[in-house]
LOPA-253419 format. One record per residue: residue in one letter; residue number from 1; x, y, z of N, C-alpha, C in turn. Coordinates in steps of 0.1 Angstrom, whole numbers. Example, Ala and Ser with C-alpha at 12.3 -4.5 7.8 and 13.67 -1.06 7.14 Angstrom:
BEGIN
<'A'; 1; <132; -57; 78>; <123; -45; 78>; <132; -33; 78>>
<'S'; 2; <128; -22; 71>; <137; -11; 71>; <129; 0; 79>>
//
This chain:
BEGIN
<'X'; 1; <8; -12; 0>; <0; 0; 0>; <9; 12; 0>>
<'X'; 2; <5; 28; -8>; <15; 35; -8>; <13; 45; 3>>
<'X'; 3; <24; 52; 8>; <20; 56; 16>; <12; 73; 13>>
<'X'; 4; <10; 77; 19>; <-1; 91; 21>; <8; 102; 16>>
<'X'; 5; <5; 115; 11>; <12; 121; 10>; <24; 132; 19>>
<'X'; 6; <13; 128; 35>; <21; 140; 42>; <29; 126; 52>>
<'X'; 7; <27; 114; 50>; <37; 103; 51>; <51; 106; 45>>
<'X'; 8; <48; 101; 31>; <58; 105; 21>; <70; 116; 27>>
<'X'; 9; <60; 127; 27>; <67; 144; 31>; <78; 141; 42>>
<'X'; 10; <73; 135; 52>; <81; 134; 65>; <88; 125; 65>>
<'X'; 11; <91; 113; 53>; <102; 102; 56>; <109; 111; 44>>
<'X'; 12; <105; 118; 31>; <116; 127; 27>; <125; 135; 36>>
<'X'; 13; <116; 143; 46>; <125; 149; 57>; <130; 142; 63>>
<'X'; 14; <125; 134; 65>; <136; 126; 77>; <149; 118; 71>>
<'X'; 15; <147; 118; 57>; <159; 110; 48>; <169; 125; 48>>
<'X'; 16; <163; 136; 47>; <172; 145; 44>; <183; 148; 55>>
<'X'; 17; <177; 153; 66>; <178; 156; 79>; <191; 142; 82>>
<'X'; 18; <188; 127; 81>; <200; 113; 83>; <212; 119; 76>>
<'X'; 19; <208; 124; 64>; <223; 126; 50>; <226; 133; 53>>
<'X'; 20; <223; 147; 61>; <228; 157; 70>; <239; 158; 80>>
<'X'; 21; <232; 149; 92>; <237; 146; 99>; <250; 139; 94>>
<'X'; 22; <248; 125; 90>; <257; 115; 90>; <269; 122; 81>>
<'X'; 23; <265; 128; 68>; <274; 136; 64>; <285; 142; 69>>
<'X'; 24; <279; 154; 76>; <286; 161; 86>; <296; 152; 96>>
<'X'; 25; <290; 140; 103>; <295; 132; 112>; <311; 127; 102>>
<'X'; 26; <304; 119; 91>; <317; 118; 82>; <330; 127; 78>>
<'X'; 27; <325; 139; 69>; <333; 150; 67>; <340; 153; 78>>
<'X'; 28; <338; 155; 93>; <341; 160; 105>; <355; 158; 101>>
<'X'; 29; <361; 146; 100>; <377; 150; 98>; <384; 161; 90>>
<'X'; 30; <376; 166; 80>; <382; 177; 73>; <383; 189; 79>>
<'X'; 31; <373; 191; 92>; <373; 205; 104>; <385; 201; 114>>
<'X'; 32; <386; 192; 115>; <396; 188; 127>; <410; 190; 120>>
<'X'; 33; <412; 184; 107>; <425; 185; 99>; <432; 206; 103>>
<'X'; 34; <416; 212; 99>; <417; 223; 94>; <419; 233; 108>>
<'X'; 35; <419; 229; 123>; <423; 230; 135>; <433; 221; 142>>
<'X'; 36; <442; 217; 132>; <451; 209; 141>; <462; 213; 148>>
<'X'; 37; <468; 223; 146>; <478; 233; 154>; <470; 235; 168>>
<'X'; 38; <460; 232; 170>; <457; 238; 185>; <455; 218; 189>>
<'X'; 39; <461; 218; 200>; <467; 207; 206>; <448; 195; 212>>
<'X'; 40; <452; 187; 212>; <433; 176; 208>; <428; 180; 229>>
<'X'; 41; <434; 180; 236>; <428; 183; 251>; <430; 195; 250>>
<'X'; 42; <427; 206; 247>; <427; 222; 243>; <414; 223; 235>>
<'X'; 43; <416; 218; 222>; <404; 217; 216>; <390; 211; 217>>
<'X'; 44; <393; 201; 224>; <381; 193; 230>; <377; 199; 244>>
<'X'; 45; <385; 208; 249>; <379; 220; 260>; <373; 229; 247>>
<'X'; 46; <379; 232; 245>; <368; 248; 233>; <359; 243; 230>>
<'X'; 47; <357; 230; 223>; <345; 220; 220>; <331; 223; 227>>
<'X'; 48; <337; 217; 241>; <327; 218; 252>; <320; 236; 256>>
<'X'; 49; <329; 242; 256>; <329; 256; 260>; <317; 258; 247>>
<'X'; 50; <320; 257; 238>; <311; 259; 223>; <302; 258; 219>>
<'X'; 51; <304; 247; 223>; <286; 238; 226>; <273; 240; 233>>
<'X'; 52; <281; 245; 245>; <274; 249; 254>; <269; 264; 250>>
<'X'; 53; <278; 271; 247>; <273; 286; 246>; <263; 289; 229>>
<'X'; 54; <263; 276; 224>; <249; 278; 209>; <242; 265; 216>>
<'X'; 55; <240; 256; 225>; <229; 249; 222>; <221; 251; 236>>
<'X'; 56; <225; 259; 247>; <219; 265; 260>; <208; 273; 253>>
<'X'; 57; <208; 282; 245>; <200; 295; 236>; <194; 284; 230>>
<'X'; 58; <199; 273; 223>; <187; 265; 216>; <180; 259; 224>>
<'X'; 59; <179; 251; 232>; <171; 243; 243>; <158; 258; 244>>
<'X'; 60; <164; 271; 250>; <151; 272; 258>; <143; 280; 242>>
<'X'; 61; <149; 285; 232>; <145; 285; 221>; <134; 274; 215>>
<'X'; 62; <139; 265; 220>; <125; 252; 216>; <117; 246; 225>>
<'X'; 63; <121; 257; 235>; <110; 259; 246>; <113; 243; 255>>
<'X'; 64; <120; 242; 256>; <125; 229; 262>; <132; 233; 283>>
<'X'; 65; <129; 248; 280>; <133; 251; 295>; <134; 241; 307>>
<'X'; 66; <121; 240; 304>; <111; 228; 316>; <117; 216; 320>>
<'X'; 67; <118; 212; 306>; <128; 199; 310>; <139; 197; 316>>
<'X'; 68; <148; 211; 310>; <160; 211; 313>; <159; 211; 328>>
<'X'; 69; <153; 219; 335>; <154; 224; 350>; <147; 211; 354>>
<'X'; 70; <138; 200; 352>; <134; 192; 355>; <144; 184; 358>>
<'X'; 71; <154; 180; 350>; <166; 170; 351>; <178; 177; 361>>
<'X'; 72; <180; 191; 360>; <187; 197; 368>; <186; 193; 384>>
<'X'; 73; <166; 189; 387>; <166; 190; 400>; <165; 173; 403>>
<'X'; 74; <170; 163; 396>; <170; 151; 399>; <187; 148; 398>>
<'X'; 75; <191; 142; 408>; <207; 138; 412>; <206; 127; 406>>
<'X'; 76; <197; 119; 411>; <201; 101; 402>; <204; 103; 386>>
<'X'; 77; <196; 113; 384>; <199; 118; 363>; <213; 120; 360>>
<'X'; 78; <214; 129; 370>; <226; 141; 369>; <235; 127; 369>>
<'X'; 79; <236; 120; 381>; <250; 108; 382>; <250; 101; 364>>
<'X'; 80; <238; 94; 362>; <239; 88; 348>; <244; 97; 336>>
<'X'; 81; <239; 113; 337>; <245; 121; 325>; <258; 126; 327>>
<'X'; 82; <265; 123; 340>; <276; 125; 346>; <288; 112; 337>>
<'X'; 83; <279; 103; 337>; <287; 89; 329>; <288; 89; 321>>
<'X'; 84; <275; 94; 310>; <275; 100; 298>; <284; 108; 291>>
<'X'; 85; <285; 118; 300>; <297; 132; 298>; <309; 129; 295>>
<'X'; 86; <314; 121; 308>; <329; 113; 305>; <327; 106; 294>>
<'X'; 87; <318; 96; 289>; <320; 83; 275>; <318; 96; 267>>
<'X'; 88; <310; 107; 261>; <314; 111; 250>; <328; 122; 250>>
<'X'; 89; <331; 124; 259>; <343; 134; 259>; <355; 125; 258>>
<'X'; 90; <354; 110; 260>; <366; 102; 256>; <363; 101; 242>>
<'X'; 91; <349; 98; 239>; <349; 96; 221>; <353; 104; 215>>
<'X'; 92; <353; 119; 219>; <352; 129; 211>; <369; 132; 210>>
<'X'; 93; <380; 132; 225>; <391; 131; 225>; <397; 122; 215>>
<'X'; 94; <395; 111; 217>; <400; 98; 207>; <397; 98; 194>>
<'X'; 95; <386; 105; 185>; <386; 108; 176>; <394; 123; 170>>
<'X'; 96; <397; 132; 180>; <403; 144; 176>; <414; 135; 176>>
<'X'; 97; <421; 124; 184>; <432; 128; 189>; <439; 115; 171>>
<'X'; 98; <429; 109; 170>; <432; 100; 155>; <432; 109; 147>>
<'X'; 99; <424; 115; 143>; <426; 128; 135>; <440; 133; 132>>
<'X'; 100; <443; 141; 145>; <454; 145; 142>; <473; 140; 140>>
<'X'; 101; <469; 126; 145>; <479; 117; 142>; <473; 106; 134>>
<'X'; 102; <471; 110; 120>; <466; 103; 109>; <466; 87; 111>>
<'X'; 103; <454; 88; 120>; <445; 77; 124>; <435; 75; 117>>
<'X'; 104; <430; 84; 106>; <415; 87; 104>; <410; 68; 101>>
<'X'; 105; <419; 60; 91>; <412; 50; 86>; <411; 38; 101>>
<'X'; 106; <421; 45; 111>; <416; 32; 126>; <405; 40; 126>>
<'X'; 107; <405; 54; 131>; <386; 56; 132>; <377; 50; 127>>
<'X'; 108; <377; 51; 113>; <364; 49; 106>; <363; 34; 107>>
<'X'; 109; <370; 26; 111>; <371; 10; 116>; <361; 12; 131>>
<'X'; 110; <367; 23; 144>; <358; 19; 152>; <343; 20; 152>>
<'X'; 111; <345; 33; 136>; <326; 32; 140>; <317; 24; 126>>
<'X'; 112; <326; 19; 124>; <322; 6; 117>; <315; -7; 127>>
<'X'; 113; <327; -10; 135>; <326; -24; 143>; <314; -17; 154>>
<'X'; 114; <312; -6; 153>; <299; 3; 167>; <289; -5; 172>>
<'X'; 115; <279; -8; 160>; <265; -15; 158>; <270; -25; 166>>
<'X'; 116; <279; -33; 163>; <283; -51; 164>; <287; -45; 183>>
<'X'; 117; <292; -38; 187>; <297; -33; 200>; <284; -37; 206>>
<'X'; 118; <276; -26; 205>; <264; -21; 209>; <254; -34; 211>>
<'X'; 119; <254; -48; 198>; <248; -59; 203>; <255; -64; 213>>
<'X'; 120; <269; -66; 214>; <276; -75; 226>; <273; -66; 239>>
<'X'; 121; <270; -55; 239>; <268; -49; 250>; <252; -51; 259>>
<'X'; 122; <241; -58; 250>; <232; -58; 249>; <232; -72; 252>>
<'X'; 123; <239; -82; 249>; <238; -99; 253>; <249; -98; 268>>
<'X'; 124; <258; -90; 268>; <260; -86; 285>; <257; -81; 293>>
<'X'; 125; <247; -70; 291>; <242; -62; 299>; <230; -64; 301>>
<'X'; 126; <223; -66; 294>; <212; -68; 290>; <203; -87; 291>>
<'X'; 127; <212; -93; 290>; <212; -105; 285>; <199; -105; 277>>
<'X'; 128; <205; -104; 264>; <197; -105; 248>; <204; -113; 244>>
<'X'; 129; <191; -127; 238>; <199; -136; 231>; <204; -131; 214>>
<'X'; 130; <216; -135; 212>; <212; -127; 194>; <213; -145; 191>>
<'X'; 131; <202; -141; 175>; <202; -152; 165>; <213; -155; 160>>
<'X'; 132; <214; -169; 154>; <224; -174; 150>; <234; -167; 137>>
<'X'; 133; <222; -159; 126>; <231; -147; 122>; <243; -136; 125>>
<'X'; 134; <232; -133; 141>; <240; -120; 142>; <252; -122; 153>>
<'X'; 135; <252; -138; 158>; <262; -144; 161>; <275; -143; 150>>
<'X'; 136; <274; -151; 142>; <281; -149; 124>; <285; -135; 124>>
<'X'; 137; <279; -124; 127>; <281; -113; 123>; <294; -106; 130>>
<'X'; 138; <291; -108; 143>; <297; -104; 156>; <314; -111; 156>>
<'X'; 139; <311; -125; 153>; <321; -127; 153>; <329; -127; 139>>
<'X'; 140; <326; -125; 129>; <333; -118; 117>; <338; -104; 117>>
<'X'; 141; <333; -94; 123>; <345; -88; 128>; <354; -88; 138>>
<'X'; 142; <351; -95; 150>; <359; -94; 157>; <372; -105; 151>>
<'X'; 143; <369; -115; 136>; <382; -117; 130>; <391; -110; 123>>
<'X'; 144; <377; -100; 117>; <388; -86; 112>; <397; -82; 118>>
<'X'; 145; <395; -80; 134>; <400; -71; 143>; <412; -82; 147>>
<'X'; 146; <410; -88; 148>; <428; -101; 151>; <430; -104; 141>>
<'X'; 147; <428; -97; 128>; <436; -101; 117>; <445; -90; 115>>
<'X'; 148; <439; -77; 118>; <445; -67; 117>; <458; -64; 130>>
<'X'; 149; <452; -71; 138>; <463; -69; 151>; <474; -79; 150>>
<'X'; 150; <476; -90; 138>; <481; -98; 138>; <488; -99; 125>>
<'X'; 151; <487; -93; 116>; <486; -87; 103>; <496; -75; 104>>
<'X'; 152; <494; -68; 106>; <500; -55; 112>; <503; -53; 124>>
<'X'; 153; <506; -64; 136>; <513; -64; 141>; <511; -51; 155>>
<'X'; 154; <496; -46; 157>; <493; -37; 161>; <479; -38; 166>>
<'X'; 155; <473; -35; 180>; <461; -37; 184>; <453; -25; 177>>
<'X'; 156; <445; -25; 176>; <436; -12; 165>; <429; -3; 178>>
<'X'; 157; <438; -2; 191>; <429; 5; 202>; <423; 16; 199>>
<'X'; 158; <424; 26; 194>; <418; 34; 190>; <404; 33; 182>>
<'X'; 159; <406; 24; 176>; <389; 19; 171>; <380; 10; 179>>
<'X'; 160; <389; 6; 189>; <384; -3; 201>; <381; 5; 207>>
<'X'; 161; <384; 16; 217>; <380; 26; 220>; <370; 36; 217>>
<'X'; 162; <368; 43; 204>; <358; 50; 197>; <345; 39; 197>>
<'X'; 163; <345; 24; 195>; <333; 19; 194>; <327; 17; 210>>
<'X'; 164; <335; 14; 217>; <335; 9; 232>; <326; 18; 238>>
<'X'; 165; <333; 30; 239>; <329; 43; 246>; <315; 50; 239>>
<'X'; 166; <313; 52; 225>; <302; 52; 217>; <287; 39; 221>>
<'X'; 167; <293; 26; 223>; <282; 13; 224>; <280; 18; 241>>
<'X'; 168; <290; 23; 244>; <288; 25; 263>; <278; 35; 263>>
<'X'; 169; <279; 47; 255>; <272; 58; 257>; <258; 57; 254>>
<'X'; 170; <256; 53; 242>; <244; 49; 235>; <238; 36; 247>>
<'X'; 171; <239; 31; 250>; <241; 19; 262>; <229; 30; 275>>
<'X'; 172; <235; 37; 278>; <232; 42; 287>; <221; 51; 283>>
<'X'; 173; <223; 62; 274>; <213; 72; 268>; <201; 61; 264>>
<'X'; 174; <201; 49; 261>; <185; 40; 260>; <179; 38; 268>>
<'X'; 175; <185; 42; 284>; <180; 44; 295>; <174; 54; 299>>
<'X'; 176; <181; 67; 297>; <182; 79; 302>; <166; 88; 296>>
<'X'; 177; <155; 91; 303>; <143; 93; 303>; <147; 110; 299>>
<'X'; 178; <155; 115; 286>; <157; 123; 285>; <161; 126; 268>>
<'X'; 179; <157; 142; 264>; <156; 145; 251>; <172; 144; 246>>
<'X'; 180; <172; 144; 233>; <188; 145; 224>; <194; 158; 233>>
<'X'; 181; <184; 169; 231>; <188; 181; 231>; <191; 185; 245>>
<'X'; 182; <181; 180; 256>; <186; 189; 271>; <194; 176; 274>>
<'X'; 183; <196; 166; 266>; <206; 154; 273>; <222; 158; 272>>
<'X'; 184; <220; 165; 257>; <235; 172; 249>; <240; 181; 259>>
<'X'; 185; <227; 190; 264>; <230; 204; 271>; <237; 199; 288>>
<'X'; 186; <225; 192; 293>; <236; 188; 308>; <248; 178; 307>>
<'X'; 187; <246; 170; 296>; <264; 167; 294>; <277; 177; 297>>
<'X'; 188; <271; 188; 285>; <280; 200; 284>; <284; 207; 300>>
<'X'; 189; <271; 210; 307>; <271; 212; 320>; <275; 212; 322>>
<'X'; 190; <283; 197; 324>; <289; 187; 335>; <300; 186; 331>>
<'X'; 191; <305; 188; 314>; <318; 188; 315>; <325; 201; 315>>
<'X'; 192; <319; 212; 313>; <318; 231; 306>; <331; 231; 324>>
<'X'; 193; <329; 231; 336>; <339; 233; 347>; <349; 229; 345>>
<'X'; 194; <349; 214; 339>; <367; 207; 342>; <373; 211; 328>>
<'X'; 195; <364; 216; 320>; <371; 222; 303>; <379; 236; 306>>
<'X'; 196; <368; 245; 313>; <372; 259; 318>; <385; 261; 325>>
<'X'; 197; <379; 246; 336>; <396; 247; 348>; <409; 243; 338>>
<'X'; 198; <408; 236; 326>; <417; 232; 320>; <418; 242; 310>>
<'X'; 199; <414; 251; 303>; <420; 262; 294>; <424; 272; 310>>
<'X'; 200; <417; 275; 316>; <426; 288; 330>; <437; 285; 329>>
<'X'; 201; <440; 274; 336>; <454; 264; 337>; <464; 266; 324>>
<'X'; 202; <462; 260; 313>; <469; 263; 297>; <472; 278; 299>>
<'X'; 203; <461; 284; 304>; <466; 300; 300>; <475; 308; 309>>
<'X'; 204; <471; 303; 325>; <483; 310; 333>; <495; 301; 333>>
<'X'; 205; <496; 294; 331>; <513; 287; 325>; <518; 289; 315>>
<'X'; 206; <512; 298; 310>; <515; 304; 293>; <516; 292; 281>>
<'X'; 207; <511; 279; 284>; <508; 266; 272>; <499; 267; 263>>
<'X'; 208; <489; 277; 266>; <476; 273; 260>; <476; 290; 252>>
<'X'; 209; <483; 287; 242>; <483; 301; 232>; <478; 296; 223>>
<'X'; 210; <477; 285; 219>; <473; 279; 206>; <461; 284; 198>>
<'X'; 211; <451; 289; 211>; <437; 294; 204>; <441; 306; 196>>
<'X'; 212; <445; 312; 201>; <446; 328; 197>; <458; 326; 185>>
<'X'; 213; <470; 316; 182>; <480; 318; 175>; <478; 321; 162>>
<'X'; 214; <469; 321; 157>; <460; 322; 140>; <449; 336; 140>>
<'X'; 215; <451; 341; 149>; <442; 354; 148>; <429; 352; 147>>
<'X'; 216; <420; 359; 146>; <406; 361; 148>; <403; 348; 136>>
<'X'; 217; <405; 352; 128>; <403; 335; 117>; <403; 323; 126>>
<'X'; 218; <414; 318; 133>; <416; 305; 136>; <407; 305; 150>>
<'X'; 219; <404; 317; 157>; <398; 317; 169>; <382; 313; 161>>
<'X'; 220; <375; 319; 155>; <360; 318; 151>; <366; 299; 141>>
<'X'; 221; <374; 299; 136>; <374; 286; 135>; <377; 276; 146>>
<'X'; 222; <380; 278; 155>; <378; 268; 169>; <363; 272; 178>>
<'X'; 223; <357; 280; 170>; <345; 286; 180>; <334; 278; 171>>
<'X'; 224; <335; 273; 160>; <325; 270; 151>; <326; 249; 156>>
<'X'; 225; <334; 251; 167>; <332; 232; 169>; <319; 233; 175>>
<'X'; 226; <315; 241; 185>; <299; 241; 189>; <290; 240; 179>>
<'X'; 227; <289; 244; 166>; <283; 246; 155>; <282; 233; 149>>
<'X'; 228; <296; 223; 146>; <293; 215; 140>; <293; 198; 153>>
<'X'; 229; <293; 206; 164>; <286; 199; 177>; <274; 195; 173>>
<'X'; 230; <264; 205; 179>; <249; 208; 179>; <241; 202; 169>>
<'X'; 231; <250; 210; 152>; <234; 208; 146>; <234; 196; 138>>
<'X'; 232; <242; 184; 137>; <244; 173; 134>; <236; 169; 143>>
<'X'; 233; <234; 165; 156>; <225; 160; 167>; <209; 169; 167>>
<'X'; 234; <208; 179; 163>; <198; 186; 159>; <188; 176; 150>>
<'X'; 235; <196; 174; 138>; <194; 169; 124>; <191; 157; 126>>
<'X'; 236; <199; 150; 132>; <199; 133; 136>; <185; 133; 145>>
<'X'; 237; <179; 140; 155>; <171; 141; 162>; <160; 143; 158>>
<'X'; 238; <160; 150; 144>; <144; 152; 140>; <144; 137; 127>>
<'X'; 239; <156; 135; 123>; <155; 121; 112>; <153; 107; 121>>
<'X'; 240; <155; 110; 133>; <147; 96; 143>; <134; 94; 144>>
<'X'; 241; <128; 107; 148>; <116; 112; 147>; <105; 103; 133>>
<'X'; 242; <113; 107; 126>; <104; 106; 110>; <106; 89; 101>>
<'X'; 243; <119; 86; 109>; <123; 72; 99>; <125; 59; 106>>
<'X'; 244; <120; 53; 105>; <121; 37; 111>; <137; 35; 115>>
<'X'; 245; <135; 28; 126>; <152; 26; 128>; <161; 17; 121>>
<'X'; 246; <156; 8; 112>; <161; 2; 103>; <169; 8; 91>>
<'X'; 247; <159; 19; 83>; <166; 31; 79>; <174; 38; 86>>
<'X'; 248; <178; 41; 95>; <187; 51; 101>; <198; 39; 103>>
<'X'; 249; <197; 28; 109>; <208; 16; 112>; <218; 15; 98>>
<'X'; 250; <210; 15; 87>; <220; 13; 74>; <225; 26; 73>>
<'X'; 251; <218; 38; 77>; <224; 51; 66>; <235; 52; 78>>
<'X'; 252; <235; 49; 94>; <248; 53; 97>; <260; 53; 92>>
<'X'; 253; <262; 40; 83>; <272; 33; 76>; <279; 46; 68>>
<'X'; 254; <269; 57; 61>; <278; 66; 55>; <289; 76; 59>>
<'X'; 255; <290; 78; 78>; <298; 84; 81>; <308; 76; 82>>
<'X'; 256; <313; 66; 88>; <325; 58; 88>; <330; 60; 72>>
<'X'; 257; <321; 54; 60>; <326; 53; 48>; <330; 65; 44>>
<'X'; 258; <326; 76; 46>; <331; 93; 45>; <348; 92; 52>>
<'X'; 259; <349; 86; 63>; <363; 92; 66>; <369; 81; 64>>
<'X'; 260; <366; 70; 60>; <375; 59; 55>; <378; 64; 36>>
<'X'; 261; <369; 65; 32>; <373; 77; 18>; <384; 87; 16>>
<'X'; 262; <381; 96; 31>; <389; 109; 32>; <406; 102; 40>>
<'X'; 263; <402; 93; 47>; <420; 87; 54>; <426; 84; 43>>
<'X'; 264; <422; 75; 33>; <429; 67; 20>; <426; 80; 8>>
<'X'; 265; <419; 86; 3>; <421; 96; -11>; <426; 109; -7>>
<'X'; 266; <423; 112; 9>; <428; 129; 10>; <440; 128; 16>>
<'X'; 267; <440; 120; 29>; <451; 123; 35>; <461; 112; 30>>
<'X'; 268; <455; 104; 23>; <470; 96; 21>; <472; 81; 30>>
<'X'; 269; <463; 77; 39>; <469; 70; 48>; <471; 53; 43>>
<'X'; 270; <476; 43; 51>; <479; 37; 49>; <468; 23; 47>>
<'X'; 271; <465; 18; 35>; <457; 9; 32>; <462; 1; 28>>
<'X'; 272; <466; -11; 34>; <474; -22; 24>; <461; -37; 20>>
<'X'; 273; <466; -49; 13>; <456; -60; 10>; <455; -63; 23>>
<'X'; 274; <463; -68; 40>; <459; -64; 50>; <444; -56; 57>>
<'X'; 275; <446; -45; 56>; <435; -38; 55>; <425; -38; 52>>
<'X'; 276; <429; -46; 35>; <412; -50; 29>; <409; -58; 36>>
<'X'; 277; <417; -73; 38>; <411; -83; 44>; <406; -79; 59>>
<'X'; 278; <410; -71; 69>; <404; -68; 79>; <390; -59; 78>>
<'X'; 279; <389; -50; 69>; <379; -45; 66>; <367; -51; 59>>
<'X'; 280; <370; -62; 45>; <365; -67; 43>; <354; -77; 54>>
<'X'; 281; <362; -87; 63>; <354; -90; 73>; <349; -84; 78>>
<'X'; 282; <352; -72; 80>; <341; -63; 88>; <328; -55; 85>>
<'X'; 283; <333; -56; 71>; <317; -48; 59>; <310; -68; 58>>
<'X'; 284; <313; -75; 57>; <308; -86; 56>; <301; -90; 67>>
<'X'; 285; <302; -88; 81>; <298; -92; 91>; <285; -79; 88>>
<'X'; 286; <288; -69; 89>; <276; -60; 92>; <264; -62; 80>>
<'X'; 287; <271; -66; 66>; <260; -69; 54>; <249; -82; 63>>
<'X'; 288; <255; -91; 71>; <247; -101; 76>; <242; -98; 86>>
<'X'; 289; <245; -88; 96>; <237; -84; 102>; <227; -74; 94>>
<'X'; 290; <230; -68; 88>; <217; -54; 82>; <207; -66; 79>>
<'X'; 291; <212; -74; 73>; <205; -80; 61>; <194; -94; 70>>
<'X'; 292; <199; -99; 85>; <192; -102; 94>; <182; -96; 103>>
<'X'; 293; <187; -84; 98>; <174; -72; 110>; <166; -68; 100>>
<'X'; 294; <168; -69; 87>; <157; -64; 78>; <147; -71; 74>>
<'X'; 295; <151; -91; 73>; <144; -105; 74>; <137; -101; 86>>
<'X'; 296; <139; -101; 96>; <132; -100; 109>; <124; -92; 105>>
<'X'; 297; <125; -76; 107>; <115; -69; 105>; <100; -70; 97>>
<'X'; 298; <109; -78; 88>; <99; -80; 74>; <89; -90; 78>>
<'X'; 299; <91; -101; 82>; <86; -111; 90>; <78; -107; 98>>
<'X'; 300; <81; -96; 108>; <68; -92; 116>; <59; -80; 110>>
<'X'; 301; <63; -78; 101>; <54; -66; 93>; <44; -78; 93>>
<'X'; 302; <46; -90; 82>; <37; -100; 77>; <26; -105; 83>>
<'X'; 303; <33; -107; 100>; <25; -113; 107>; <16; -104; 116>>
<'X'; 304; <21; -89; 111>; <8; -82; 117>; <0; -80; 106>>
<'X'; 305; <4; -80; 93>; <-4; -82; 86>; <-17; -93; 86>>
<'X'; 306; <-13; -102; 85>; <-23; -112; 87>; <-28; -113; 101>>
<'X'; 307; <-25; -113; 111>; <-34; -110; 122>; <-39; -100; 121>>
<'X'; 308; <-40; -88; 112>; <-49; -77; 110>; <-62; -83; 98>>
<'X'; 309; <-62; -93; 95>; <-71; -98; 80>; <-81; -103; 91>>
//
């Protein structure tokens, strides 16, 4: 049956709003490249500082005040977004900090192997059984990942880390009885003190010149990480809204493949037959999983179909 037209309208938006996002999520290494003279725990304080000062004006802008102050006056919240705060400030460190020591193609491995994290975290945490597929799946990358460590002679922690900390965060936020947006904002909160205490510090020891060393150019370009903080999570938050999670589960795949593109054609990095073969098992595990959650799905579309006849 097709769908309606103001159906249609809103999975168009919501398809646009994913390619936005995920886009942006991808490209991000070419902003990071383009601030790399200012040192990755320097930057990931301005980050925080940035964030906070364009998405505080957006919250009560979308009239989300209420909430905010609601969560403000609950401590058991505050401790969980307090856990939060730390897992995305390691993610966000560990990806600046791959960035700038031409890591980009270990990144785009960690948030490749993410999804497959995020199940193991869900049959540990959770105890979820997964199907014998996404068993197959799970462990086909994790042969990528000892082929690569064993291949090249190097544990890929850094992609072990970006997924870890990302499947931990997401882990938690499925709990957390709170919006994208005042969830982003008391993160910031919570980490806006120990970022502040750490640029004071940089500045009265005279270490922390790096902001200012590029003149008003390179300062509004380290001011614009709040910018490309925010409205990616903005974007992603109204395309959840509008599109089945199955559609969003595949289109993640385009940010990893953006900076795995940009490590190997822009920057140059190192991709050897190695690499393919660890990668390869790792786009292969996830084709059997997409391709088991989509069978699933489809299967219970059917059977609510026919229990609706």
């Amino acid at each position: 049956m097709p769908l309606p037209p103001s159906a249609r309208s809103e999975t168009h938006a919501g398809l646009l709003y994913a390619l936005l996002a995920y886009s942006v999520w991808g490209l991000m290494t070419v902003y990071w490249k383009a601030v790399i003279w200012v040192p990755s725990v320097e930057l990931i304080s301005h980050r925080v500082l940035w964030t906070l000062v364009l998405i505080l004006p957006l919250v009560l802008l979308m009239q989300q005040g209420q909430e905010l102050q609601a969560v403000l006056r609950r401590p058991r919240l505050l401790g969980v977004l307090a856990i939060t705060a730390t897992l995305v400030s390691i993610n966000w460190l560990g990806f600046v900090w791959a960035v700038n020591n031409d890591r980009v193609v270990q990144a785009s491995l960690g948030y490749f192997i993410n999804p497959l994290f995020s199940v193991l975290l869900g049959v540990i945490c959770l105890r979820e059984r997964l199907r014998k597929w996404q068993w197959l799946a799970v462990c086909m990358a994790a042969a990528g990942v000892v082929w690569m460590a064993i291949r090249l002679g190097e544990v890929p922690w850094i992609s072990l880390l970006l997924a870890s900390s990302f499947a931990l965060y997401g882990l938690l936020r499925k709990f957390t009885p709170v919006t994208a947006t005042v969830g982003l904002t008391v993160e910031t909160l919570i980490i806006t003190p120990v970022a502040c205490a750490y640029l004071v510090y940089q500045s009265i020891s005279g270490s922390g010149q790096a902001f200012a060393s590029h003149g008003w150019t390179g300062m509004l370009l380290v001011a614009a990480s709040g910018i490309t903080t925010a409205l990616p999570l903005l974007w992603f938050a109204n395309a959840a809204r509008r599109l089945p999670l199955s559609t969003l589960g595949l289109m993640q795949y385009l940010a990893p493949s953006l900076q795995l593109a940009l490590g190997v054609f822009v920057y140059h990095e190192s991709f050897t037959r190695d690499h393919l073969v660890a990668f390869g098992l790792i786009w292969s595990g996830l084709l059997v999983f997409s391709l088991d959650t989509l069978h699933i799905q489809w299967r219970q579309r059917q059977t609510a179909k026919a229990l609706s006849i």
